[in-house]
C-alpha positions in Angstrom: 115.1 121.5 127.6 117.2 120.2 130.6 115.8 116.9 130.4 117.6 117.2 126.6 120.7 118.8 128.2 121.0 116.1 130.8 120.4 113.0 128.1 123.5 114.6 125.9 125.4 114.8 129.2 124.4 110.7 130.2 125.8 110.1 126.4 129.1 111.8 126.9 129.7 109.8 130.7 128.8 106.8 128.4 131.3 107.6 125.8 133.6 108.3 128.4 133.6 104.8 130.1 133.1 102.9 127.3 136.5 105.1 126.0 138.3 104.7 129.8 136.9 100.5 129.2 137.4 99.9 125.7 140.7 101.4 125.4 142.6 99.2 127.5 141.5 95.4 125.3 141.7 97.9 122.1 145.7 98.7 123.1 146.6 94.8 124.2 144.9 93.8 120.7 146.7 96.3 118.8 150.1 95.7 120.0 149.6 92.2 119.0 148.2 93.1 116.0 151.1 95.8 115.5 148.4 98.6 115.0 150.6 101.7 115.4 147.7 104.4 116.6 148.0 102.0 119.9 151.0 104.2 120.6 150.0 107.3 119.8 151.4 109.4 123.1 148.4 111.6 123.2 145.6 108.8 122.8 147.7 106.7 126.1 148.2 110.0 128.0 144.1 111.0 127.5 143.6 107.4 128.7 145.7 107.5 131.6 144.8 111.0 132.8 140.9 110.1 132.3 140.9 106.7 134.3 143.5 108.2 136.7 140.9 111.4 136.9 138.1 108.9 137.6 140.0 106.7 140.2 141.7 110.1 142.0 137.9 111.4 142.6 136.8 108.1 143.7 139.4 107.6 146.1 138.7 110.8 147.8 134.8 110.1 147.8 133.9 113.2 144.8 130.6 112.0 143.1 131.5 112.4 139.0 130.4 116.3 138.0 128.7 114.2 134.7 127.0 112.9 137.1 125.9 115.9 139.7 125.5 118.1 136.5 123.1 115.6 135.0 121.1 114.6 137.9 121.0 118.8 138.6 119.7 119.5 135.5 117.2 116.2 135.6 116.0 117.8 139.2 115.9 121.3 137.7 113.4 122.0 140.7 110.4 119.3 140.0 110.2 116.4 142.9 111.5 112.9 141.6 112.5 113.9 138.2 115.8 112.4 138.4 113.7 108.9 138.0 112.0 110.6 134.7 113.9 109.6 131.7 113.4 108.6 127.8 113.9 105.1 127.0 117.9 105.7 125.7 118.4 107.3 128.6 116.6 104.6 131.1 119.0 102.5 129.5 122.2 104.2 129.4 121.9 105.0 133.0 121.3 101.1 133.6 124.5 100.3 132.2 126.8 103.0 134.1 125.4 102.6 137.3 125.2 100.0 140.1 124.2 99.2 143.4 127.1 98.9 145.3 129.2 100.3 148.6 131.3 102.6 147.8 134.9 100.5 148.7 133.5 98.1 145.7 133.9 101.1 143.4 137.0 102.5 144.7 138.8 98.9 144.6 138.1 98.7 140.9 138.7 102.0 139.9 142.0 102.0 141.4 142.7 98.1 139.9 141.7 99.4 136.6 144.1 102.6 137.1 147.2 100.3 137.8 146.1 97.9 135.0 146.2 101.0 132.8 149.7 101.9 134.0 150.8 98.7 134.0 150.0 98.5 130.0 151.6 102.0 129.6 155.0 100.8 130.8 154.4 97.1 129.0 153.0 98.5 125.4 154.7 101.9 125.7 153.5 105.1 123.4 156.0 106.0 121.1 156.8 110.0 121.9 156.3 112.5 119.6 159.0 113.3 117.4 159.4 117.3 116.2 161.2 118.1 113.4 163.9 120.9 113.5 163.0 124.2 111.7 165.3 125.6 109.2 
């Protein structure tokens, strides 16, 4: 059962990246493209505050609580089990993480944050409008 909880929480930190990832070519195609749910305000403020969120804890050397909570629940008090994972799972974790020092992570993290910003202020959300009650 926590070896279930933990896979469902590796598939949410992988739809969270590939959201914080995707998002960014998704938004420079679109405003080409003139797709108008690129400037949605709340889709670009969810973007910015989850890749700002991921850049803040970075930069102040916090480990991802996806992660802890998953590798917790992996652990769940048997030795090693963090390495014991289905095959999705193997895989998932392949892709999100990397053997790296920790200034690697933190440089792009914080490049990807002000390329984020930077595309907020060139392909700017449109805000929402409220009508006036009667």
């Amino acid at each position: 059962m926590p070896d279930d909880l933990a896979d469902g929480i590796l598939v949410l930190h992988a739809l969270v990246v590939l959201f914080n990832v995707g998002a960014l070519p998704v938004i420079w195609v679109g405003h080409f493209r003139r797709w108008a749910f690129v400037r949605n305000f709340y889709f670009r403020v969810v973007h910015l505050l989850l890749i700002g969120v991921v850049a803040g804890e970075n930069l102040v050397g916090m480990i991802c609580p996806l992660t802890v909570w998953e590798d917790a629940l992996r652990s769940s008090g048997r030795i090693g089990a963090v390495q014991e994972k289905g095959f999705i799972a193997y895989w998932i974790h392949r892709l999100l993480f990397y053997e790296a020092p920790a200034w690697v992570f933190t440089v792009a993290y914080l490049l990807f944050f002000l390329l984020v910003v930077l595309t907020f202020y060139c392909v700017r959300p449109q805000l929402p409008t409220f009508s006036e009650r009667k």
